[in-house]
C-alpha positions in Angstrom: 22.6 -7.5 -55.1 24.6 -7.1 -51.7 28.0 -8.6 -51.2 28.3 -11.2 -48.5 31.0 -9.4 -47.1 33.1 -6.1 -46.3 36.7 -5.9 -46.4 38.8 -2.8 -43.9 42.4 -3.4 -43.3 41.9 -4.7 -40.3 38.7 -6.9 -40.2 36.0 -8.8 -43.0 32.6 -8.0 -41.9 28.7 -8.2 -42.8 26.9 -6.2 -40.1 23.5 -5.5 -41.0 20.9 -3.5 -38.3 17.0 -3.0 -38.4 15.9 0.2 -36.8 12.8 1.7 -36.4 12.1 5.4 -35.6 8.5 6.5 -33.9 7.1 10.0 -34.4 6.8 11.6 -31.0 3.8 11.0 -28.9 2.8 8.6 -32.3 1.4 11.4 -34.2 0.8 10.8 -38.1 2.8 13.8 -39.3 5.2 11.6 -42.3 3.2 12.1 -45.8 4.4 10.7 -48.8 6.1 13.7 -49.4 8.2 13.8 -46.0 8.8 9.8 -46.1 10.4 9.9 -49.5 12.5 13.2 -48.0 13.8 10.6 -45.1 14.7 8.6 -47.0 17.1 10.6 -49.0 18.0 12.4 -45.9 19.1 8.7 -44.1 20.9 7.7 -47.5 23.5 10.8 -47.2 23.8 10.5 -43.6 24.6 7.1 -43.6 26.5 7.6 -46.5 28.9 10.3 -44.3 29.2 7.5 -41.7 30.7 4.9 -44.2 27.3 2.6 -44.0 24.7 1.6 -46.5 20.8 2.4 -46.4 19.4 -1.6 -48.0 15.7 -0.9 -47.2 13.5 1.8 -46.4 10.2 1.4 -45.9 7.3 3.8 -42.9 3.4 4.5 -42.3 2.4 7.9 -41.3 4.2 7.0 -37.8 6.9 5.3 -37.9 9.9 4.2 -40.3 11.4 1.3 -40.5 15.1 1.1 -41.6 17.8 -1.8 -42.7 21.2 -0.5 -42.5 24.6 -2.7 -43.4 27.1 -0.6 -40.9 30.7 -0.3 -40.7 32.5 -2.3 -37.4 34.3 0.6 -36.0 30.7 2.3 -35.0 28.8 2.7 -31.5 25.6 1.7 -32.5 24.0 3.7 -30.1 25.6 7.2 -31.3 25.1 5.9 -34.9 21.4 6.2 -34.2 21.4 9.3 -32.1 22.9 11.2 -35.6 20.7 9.2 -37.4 17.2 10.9 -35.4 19.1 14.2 -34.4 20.2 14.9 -38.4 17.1 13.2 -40.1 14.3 15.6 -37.6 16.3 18.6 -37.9 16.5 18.2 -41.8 12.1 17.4 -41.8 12.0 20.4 -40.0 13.6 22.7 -41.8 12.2 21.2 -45.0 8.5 20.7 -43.9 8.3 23.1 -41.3 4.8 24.1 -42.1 3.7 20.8 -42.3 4.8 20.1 -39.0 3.9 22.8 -37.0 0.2 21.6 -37.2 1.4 18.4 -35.0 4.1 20.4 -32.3 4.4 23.5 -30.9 8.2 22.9 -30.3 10.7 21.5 -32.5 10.0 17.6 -31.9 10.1 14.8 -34.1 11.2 11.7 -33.2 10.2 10.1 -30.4 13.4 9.2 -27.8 12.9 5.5 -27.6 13.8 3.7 -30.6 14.3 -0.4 -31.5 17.4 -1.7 -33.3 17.6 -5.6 -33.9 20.9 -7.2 -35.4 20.1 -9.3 -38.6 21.5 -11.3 -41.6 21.0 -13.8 -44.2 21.0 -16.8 -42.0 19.0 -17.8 -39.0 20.0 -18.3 -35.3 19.0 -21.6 -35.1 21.9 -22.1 -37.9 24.5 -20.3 -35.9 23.8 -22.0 -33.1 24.2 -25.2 -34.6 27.4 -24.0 -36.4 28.6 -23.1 -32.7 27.7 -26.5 -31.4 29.3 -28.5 -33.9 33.1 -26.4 -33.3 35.5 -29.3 -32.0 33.1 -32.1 -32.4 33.9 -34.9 -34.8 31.3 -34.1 -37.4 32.5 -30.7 -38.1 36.2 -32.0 -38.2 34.6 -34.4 -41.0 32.5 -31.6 -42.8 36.0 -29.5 -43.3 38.2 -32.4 -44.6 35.5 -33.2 -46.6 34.9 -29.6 -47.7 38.6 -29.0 -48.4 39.1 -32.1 -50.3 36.9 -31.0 -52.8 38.4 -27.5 -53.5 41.5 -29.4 -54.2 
């Protein structure tokens, strides 16, 4: 089971990304084989950058990807090491495999989709926002702290 939350010295976070990869011009090069390689391959990579692979799952063009990351990161240079390491370790692995599909060393396809998410919806925030300062939520958290005691 995940924990809620992450502790660093300096902050308490639960950051959690979904990112998906596309193979280059959408060709159906990952087998069973090669999907089961990235995802061993994104576990230690991740892994190196002090984040957590939840969920992996691909067809035969794509993967798809849940991460829990550290705060600290650039998101966008996260997922640059993330294609850059992951094609360069399919192509050494399955370079056969590959060379039927590209004549040059490609992979991954350059554009790629990354989406924030967690266990609650937006429509909750958003109403958690709202209610800051308002006389309900003053309510809620006397009540709240009334029974703790």
């Amino acid at each position: 089971m995940e924990l809620p939350n992450k502790s660093a010295s300096y902050a308490v976070y639960n950051l959690k990304l979904h990112i998906v990869f596309v193979t280059k011009y959408r060709r159906k090069t990952l087998s069973p084989e090669l999907l089961d390689y990235l995802r061993e391959s994104f576990e230690e990579i991740l892994q190196a950058w002090r984040c957590e692979l939840l969920e992996f799952g691909g067809e035969t063009d794509h993967v798809h990807i849940r991460v829990s990351i550290h705060p600290a990161l650039d998101i966008s240079v996260l997922i640059n090491n993330l294609k850059t390491a992951s094609a360069r370790r399919a192509r050494n692995r399955f370079a056969d495999h590959l060379k039927t599909f590209y004549g040059k060393p490609l992979f991954w396809h350059r554009a790629y989709f990354v989406c924030s998410v967690g266990g609650t919806t937006l429509e909750a925030v958003k109403a958690y926002v709202e209610r800051q300062g308002t006389v309900e939520h003053t309510a809620r958290k006397r009540k709240a702290s009334s029974r703790t005691c």
